[in-house]
N, CA and C atoms as an extended XYZ file, in Angstrom:
435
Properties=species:S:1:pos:R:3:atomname:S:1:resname:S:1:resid:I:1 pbc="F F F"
N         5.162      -18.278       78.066 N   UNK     1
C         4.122      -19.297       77.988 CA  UNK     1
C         3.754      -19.536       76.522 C   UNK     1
N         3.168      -20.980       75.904 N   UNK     2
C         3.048      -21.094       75.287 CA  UNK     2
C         1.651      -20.629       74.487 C   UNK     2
N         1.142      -20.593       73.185 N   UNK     3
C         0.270      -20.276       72.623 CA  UNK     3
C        -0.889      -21.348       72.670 C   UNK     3
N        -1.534      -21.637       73.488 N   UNK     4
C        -2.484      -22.652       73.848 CA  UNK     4
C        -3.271      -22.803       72.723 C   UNK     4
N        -3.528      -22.235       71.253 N   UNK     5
C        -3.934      -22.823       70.246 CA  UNK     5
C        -3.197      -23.276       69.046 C   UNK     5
N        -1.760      -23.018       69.658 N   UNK     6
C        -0.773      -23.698       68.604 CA  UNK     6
C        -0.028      -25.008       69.187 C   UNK     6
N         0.081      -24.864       70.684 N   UNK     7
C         0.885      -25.786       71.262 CA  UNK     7
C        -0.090      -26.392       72.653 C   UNK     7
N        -1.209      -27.189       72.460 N   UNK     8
C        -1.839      -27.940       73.500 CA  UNK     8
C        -2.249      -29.772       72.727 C   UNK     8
N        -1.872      -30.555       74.007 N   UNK     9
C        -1.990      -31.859       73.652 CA  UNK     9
C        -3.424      -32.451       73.410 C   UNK     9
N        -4.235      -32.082       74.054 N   UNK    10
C        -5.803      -32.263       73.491 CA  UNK    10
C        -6.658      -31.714       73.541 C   UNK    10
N        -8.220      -32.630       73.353 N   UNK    11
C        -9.204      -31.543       73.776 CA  UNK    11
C       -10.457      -32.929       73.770 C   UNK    11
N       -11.183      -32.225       74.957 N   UNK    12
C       -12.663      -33.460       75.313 CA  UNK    12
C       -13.791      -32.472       75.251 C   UNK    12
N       -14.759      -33.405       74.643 N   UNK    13
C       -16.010      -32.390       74.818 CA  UNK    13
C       -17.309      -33.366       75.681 C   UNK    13
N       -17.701      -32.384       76.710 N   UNK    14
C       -18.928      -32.418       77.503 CA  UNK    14
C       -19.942      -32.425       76.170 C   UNK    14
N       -20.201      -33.754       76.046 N   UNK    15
C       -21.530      -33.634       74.796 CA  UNK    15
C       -23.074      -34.204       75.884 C   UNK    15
N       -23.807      -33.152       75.679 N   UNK    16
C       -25.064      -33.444       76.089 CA  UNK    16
C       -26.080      -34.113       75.537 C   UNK    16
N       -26.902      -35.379       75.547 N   UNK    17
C       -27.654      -35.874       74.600 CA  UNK    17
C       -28.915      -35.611       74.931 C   UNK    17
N       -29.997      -34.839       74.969 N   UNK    18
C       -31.581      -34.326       75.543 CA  UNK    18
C       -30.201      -34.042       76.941 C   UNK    18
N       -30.830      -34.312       78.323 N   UNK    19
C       -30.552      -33.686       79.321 CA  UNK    19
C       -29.731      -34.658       79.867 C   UNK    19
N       -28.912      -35.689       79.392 N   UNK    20
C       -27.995      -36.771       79.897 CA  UNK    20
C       -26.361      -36.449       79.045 C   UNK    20
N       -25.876      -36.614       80.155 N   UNK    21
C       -24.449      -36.853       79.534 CA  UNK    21
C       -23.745      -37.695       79.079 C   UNK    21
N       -22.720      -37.676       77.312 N   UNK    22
C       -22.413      -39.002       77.031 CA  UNK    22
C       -20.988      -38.889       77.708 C   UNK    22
N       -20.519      -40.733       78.177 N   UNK    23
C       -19.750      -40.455       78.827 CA  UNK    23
C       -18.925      -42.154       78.469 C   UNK    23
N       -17.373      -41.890       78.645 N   UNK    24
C       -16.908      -43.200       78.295 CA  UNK    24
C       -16.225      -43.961       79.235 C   UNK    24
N       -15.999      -45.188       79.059 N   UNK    25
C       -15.453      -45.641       80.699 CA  UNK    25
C       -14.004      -45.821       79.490 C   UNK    25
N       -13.277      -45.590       80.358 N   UNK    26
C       -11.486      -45.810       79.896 CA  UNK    26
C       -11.227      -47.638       80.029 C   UNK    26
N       -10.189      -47.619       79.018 N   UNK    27
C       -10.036      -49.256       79.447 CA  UNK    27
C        -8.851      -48.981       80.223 C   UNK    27
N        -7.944      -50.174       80.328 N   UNK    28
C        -7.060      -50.621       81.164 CA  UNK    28
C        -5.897      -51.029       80.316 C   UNK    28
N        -5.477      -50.202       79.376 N   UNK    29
C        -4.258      -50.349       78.405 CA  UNK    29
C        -3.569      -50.380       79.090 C   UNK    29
N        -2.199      -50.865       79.138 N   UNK    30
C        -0.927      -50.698       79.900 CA  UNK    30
C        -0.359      -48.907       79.831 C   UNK    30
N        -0.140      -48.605       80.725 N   UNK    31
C         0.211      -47.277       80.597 CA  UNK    31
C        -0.763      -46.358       80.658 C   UNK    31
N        -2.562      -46.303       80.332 N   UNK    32
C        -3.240      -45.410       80.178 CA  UNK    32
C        -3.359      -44.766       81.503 C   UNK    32
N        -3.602      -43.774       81.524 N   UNK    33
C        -3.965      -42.707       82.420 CA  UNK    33
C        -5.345      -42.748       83.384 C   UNK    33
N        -5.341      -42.773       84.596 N   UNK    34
C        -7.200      -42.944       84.399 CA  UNK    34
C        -7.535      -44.413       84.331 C   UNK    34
N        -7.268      -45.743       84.068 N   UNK    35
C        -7.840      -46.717       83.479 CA  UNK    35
C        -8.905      -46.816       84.732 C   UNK    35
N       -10.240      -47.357       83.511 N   UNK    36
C       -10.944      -47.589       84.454 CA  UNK    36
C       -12.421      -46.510       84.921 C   UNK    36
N       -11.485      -45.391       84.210 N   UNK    37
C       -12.193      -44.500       85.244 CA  UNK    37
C       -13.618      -43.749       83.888 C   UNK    37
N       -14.580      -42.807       84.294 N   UNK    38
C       -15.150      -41.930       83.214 CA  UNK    38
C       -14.534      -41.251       82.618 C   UNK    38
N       -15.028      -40.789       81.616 N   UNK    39
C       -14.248      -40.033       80.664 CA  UNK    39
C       -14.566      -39.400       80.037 C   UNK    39
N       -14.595      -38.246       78.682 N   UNK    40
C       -15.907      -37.336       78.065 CA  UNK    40
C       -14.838      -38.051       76.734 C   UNK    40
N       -15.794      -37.778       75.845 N   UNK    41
C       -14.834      -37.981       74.172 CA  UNK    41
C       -13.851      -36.974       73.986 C   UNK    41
N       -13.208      -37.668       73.456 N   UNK    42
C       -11.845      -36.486       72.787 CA  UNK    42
C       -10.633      -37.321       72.741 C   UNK    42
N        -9.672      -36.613       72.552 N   UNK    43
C        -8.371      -36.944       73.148 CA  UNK    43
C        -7.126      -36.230       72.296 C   UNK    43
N        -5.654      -37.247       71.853 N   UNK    44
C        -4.680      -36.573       71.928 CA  UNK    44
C        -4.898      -35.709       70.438 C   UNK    44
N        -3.956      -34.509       70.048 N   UNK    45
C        -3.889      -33.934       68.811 CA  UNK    45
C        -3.284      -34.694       68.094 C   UNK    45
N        -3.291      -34.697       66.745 N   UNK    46
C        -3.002      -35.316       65.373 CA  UNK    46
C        -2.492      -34.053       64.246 C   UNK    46
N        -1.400      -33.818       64.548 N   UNK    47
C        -0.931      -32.981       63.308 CA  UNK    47
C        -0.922      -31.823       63.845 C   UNK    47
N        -1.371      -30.692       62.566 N   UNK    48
C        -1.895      -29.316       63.662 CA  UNK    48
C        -3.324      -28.603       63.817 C   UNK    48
N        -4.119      -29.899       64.333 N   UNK    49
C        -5.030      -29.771       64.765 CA  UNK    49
C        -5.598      -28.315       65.199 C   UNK    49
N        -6.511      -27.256       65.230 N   UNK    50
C        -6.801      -26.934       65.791 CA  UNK    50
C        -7.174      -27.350       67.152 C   UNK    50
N        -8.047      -26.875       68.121 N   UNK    51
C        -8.876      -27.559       69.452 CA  UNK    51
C        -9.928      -27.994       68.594 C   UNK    51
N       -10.674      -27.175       67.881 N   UNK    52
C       -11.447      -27.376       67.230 CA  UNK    52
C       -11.912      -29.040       66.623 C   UNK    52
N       -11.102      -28.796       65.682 N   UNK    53
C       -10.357      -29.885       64.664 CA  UNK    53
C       -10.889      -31.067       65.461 C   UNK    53
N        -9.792      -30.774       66.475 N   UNK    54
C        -9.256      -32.392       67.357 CA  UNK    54
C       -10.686      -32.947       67.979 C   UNK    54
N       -11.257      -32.094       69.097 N   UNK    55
C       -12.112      -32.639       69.604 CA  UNK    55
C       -13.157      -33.175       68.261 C   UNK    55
N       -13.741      -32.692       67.444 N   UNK    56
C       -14.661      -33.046       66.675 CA  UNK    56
C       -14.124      -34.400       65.860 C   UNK    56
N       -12.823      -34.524       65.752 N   UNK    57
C       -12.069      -35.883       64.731 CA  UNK    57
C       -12.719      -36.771       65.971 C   UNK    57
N       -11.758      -36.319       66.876 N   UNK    58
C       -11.866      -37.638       68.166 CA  UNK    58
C       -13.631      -38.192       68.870 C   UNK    58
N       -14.252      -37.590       68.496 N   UNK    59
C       -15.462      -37.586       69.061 CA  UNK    59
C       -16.098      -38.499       67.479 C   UNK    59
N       -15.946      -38.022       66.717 N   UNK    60
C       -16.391      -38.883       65.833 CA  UNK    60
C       -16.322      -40.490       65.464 C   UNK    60
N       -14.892      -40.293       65.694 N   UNK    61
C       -13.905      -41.467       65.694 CA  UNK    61
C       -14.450      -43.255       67.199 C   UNK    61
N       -14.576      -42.303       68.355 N   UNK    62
C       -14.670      -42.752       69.741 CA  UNK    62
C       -16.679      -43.145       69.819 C   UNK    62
N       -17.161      -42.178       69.001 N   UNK    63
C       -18.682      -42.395       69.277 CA  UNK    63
C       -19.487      -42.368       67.960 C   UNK    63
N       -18.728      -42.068       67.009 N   UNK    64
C       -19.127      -42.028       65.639 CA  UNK    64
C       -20.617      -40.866       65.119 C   UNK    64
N       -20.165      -39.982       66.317 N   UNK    65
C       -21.294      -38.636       66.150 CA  UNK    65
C       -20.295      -37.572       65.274 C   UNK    65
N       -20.895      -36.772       64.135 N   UNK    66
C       -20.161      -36.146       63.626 CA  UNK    66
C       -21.282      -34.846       64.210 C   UNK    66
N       -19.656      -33.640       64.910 N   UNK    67
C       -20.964      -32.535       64.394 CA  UNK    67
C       -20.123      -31.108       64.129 C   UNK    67
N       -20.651      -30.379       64.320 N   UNK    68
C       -20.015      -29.098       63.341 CA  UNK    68
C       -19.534      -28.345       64.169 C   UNK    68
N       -18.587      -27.605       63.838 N   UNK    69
C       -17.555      -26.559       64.940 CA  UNK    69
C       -18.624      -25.610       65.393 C   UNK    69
N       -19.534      -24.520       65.087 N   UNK    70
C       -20.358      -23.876       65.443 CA  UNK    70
C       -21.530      -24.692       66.532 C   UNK    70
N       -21.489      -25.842       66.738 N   UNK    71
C       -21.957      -26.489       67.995 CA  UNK    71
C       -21.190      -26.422       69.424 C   UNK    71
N       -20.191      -26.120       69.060 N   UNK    72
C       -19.556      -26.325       70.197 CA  UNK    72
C       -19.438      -24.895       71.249 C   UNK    72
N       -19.455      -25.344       72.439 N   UNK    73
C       -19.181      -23.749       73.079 CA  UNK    73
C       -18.090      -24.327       73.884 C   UNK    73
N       -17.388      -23.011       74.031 N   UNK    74
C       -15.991      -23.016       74.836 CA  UNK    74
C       -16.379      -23.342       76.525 C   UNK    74
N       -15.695      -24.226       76.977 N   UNK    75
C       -16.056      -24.583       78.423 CA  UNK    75
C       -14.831      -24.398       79.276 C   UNK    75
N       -13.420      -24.758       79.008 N   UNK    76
C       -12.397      -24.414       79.605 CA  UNK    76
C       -10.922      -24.712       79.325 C   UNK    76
N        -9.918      -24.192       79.013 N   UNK    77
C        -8.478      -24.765       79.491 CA  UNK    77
C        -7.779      -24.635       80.250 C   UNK    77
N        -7.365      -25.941       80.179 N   UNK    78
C        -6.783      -26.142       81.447 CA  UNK    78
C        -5.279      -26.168       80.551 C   UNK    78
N        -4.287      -25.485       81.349 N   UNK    79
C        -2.844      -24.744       81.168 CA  UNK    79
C        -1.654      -25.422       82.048 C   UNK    79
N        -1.364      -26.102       81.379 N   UNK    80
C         0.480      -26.606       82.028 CA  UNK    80
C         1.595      -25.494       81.390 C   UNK    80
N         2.802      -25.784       82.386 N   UNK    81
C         3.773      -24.991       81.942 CA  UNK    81
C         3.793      -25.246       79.985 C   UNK    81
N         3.846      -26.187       79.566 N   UNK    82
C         4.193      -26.349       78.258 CA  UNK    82
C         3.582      -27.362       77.283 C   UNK    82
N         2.314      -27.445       77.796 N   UNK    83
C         1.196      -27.646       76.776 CA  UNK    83
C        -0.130      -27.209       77.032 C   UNK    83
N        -1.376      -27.370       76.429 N   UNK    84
C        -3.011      -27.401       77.477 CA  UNK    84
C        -3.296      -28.023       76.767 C   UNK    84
N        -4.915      -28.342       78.181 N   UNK    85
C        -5.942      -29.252       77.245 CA  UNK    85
C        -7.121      -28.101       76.715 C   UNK    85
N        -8.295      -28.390       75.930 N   UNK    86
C        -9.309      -28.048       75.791 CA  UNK    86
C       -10.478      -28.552       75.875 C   UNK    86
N       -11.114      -28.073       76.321 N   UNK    87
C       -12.438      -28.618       76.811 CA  UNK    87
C       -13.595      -27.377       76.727 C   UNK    87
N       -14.377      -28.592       74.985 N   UNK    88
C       -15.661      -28.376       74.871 CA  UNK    88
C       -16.832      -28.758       75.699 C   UNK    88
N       -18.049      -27.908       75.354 N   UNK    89
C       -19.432      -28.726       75.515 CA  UNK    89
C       -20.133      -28.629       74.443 C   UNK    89
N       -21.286      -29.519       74.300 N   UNK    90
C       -22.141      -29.439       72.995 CA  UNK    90
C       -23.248      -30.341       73.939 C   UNK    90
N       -24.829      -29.970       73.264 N   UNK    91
C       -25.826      -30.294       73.211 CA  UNK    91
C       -26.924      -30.654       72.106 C   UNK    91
N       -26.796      -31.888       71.970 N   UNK    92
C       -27.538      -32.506       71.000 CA  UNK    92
C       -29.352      -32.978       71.581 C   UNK    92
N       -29.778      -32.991       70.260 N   UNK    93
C       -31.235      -33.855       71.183 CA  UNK    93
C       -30.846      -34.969       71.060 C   UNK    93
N       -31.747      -35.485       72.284 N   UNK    94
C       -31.849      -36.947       72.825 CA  UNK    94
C       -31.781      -37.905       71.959 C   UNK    94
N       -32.478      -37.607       71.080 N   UNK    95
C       -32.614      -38.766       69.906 CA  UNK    95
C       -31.674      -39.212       69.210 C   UNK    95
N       -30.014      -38.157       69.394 N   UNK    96
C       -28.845      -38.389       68.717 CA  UNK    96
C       -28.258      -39.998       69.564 C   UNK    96
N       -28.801      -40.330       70.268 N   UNK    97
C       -28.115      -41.230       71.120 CA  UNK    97
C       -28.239      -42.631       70.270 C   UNK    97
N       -29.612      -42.506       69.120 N   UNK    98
C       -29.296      -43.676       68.379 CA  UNK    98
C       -28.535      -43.420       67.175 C   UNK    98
N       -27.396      -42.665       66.958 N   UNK    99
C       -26.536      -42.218       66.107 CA  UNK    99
C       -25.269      -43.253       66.544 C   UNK    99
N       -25.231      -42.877       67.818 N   UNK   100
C       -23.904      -43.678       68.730 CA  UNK   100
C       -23.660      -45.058       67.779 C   UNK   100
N       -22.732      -44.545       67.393 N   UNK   101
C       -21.305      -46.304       67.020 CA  UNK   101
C       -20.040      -46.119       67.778 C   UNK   101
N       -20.299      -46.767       68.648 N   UNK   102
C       -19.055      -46.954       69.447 CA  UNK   102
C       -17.738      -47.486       68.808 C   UNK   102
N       -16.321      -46.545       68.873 N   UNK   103
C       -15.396      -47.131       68.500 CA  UNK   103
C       -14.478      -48.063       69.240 C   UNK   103
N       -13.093      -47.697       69.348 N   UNK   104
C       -12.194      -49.178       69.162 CA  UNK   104
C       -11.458      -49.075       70.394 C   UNK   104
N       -11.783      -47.848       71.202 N   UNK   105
C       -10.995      -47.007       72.387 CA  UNK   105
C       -12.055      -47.070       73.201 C   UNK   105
N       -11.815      -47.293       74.423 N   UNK   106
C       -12.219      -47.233       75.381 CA  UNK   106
C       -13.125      -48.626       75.909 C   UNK   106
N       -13.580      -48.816       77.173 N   UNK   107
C       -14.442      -50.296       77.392 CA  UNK   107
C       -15.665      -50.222       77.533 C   UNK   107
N       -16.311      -48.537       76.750 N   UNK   108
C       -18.114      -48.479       76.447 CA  UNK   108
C       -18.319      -47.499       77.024 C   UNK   108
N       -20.174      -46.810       76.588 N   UNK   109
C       -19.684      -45.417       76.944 CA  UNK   109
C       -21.319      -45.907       77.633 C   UNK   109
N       -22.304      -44.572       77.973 N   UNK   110
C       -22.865      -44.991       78.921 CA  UNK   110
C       -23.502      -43.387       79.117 C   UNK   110
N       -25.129      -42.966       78.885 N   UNK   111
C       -25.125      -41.963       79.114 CA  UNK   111
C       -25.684      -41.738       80.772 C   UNK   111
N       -25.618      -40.699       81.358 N   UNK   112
C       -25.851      -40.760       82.559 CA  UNK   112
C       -26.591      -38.985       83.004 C   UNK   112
N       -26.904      -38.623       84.254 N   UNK   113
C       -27.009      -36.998       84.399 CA  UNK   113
C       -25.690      -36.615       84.892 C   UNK   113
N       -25.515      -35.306       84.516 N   UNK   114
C       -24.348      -34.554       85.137 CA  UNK   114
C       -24.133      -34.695       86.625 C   UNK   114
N       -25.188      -34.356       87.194 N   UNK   115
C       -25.119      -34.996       88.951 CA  UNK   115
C       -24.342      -36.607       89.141 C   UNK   115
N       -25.219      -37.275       88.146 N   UNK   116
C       -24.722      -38.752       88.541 CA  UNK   116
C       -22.727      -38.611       88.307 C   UNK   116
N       -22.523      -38.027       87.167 N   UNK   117
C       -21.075      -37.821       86.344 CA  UNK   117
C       -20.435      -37.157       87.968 C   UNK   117
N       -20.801      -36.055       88.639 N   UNK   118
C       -20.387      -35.455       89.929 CA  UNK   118
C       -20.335      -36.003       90.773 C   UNK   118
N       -20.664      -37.130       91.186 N   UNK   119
C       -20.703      -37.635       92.292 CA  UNK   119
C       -19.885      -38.940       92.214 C   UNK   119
N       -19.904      -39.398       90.957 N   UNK   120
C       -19.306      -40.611       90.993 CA  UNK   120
C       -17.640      -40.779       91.197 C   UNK   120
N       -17.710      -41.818       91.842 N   UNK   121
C       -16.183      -41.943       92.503 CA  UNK   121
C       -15.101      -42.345       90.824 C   UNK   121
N       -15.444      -42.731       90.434 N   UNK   122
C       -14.659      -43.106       89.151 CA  UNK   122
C       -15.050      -42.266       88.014 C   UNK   122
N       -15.108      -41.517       88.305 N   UNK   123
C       -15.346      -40.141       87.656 CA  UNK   123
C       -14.017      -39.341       87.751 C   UNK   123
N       -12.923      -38.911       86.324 N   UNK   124
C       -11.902      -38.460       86.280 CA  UNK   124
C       -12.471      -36.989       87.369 C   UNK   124
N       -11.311      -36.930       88.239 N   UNK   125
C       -11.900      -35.990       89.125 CA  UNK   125
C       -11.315      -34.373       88.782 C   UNK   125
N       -10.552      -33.571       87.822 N   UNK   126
C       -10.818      -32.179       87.246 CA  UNK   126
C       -11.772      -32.424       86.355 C   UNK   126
N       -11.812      -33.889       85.712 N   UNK   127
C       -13.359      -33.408       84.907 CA  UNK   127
C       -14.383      -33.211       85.688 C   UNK   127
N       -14.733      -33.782       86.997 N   UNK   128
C       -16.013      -32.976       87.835 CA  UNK   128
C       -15.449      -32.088       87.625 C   UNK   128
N       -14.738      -31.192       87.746 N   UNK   129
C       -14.620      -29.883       88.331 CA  UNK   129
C       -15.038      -28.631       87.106 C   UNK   129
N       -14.960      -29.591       85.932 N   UNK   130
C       -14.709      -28.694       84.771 CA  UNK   130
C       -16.035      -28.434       84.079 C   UNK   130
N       -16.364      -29.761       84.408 N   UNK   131
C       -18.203      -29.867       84.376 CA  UNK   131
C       -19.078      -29.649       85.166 C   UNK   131
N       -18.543      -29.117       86.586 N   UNK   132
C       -19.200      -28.525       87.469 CA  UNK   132
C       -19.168      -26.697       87.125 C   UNK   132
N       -18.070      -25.985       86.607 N   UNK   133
C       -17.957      -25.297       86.604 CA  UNK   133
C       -18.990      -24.605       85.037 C   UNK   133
N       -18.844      -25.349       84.218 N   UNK   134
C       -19.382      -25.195       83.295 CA  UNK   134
C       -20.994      -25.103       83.718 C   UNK   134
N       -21.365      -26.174       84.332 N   UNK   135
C       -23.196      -26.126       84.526 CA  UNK   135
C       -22.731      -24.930       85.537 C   UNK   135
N       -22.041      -24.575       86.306 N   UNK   136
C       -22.504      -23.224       87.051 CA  UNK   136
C       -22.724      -22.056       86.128 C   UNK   136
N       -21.331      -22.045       84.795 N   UNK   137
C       -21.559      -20.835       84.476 CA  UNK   137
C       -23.162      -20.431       83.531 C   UNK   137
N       -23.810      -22.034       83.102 N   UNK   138
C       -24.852      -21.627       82.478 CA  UNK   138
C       -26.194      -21.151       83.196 C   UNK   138
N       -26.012      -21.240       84.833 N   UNK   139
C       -26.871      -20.887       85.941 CA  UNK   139
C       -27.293      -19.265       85.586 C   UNK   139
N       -28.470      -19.184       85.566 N   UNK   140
C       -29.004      -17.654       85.192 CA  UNK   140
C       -28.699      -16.806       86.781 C   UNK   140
N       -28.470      -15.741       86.331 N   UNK   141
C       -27.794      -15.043       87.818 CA  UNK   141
C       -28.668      -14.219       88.230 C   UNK   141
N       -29.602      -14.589       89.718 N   UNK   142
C       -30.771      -13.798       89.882 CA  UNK   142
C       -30.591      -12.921       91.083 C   UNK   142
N       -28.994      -12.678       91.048 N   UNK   143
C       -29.031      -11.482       91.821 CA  UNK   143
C       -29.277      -10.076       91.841 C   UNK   143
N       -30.007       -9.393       92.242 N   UNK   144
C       -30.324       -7.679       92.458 CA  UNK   144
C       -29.462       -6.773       91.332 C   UNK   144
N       -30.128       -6.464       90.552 N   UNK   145
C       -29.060       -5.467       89.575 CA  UNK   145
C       -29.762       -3.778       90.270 C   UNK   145
């Protein structure tokens, strides 16, 4: 298997703005993946990106929020025979939302709650799963020690 921080094709980050999620609708390029559907910022690697690297270029680039690698917390990869993705989260305050400059990708972004992001039918559907899993793991665990 490969080294998932030398050899993975991207990385998206779950960015939180106060208690809403930013989120992008995909366009309808010929060929895109998804068109149409939600989406979190990020996307393909450029060079030799770290995960790091990538998500923070692409997020900048797509929403024009810059923010710093020590914001980010690890949320999940996801592992093919011979590449992965990565997938951040980050939480900004609310007020970052008038930072937003939308770039040149995608057909607009749109903040919403994580519930709304879960339920929705055009909602890339392992990203529910990845963002479901993530708000579980930040669930405080009040079982019997």
């Amino acid at each position: 298997m490969c080294d998932p921080r030398r050899v993975f094709h991207g990385a998206k980050l779950m960015l939180f703005l106060g208690g809403d999620l930013l989120v992008l609708r995909r366009d309808h390029t010929p060929g895109i993946t998804w068109p149409g559907y939600l989406d979190f910022p990020g996307g393909g690697r450029e060079g030799t990106e770290s995960p790091e690297q990538c998500v923070l270029r692409e997020t900048h680039e797509e929403v024009g929020l810059r923010l710093r690698e020590d914001e980010l917390r690890f949320a999940h990869l996801r592992q093919a025979p011979a590449s992965a993705s990565w997938f951040f989260a980050a939480h900004l305050p609310a007020e970052a939302r008038g930072r937003i400059v939308f770039g040149d990708e995608g057909a607009g972004w749109q903040l919403m709650s994580a519930a709304a992001f879960l339920k929705a039918d055009k909602a890339i559907p392992h990203f529910r799963d990845i963002l479901k899993a993530y708000l579980d793991s930040k669930k405080p665990d009040h079982r019997a020690k």
